[in-house]
C-alpha positions as CSV (number, residue, x, y, z in Angstrom):
1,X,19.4,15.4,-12.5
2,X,21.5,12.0,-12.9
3,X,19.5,9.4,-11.6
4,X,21.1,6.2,-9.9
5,X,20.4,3.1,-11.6
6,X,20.4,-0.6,-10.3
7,X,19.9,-3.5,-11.6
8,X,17.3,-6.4,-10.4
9,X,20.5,-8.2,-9.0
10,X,21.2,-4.9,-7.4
11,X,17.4,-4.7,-6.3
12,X,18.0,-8.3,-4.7
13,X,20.7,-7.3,-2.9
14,X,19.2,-3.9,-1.5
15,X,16.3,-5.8,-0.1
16,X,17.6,-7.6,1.9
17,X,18.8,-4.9,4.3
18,X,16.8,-2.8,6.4
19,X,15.5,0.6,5.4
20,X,14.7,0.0,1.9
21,X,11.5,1.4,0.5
22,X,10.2,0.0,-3.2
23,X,8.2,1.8,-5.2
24,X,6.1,0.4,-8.0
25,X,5.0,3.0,-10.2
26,X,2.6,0.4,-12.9
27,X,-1.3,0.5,-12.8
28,X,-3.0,-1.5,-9.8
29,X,-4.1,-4.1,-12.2
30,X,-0.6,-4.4,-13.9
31,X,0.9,-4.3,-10.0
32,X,-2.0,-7.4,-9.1
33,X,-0.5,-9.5,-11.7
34,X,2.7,-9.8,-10.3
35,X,5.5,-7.7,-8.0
36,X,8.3,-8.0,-6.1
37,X,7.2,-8.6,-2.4
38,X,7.2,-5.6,-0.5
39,X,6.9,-3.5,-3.0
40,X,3.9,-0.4,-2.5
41,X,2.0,0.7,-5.7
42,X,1.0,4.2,-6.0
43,X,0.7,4.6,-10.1
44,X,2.8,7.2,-11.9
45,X,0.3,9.5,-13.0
46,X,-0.7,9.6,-8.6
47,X,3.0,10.2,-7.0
48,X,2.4,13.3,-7.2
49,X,-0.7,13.5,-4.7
50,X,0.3,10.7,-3.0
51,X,4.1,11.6,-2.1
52,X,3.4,11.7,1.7
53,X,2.8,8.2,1.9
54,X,6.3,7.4,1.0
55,X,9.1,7.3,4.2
56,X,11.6,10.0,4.3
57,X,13.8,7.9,6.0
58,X,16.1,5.1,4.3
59,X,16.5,4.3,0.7
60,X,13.8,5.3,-1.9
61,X,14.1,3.2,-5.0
62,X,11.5,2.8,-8.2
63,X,10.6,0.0,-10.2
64,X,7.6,-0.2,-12.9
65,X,7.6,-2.7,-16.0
66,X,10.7,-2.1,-17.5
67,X,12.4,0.9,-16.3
68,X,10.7,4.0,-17.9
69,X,7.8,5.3,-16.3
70,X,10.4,4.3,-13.0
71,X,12.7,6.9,-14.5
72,X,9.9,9.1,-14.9
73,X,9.0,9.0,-11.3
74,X,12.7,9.2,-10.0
75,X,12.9,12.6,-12.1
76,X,9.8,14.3,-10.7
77,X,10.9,12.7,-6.9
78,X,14.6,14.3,-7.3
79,X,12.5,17.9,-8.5
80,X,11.1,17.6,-5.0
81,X,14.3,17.4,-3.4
82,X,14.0,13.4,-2.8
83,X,16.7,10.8,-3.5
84,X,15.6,7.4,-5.7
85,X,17.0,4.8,-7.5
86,X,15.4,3.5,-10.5
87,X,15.3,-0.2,-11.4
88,X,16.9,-0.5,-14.6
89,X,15.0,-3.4,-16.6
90,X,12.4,-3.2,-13.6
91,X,9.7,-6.0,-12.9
92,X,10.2,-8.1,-16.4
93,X,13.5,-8.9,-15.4
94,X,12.6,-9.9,-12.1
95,X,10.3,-12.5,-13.0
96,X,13.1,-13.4,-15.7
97,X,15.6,-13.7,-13.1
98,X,13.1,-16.3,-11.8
99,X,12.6,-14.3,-7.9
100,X,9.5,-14.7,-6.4
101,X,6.6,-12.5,-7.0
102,X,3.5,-11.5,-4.9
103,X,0.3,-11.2,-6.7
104,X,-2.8,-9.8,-5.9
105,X,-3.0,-5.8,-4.1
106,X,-2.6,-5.8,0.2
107,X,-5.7,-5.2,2.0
């Protein structure tokens, strides 16, 4: 499977709109210490058990630290029939890019 990439410009942009779901795919304690708002964390090694949590509808896209466990997840996803973007560079070049970041987990 060819997996689309975007950049965290890209990301930026996508956000924006409606129907956009992020996925970060880091450890809760990596996701605590800083994401991009909105995101949802369900760890890598978990998507698969935790699949139905994620909207059928709109766009699906994957972040984690710097792109590869993302990559990772967009594979298995696109196995299971279900279209995502991964976020080339991924969370380190968000906070790079100087965007705000949420800490902490929701409620």
């Amino acid at each position: 499977h060819m997996i689309d990439q975007i950049t965290t410009d890209q990301l930026h942009e996508r956000m924006a709109g409606p129907g956009v779901t992020l996925l970060d795919v880091r450890e809760v304690h990596e996701f605590s210490e800083g994401h991009v708002p909105g995101a949802i964390n369900i760890p890598l090694s978990l998507v698969p058990v935790r699949v139905h949590e994620l909207p059928t509808a709109g766009d699906l896209v994957v972040i984690c630290r710097s792109g590869s466990r993302s990559q990772q997840a967009c594979m298995w996803l696109a196995n299971q029939g279900r279209t995502a973007t991964n976020v080339t560079g991924g969370t380190v070049d968000w906070i790079a890019s100087g965007r705000p970041v949420e800490m902490g987990v929701p409620a």
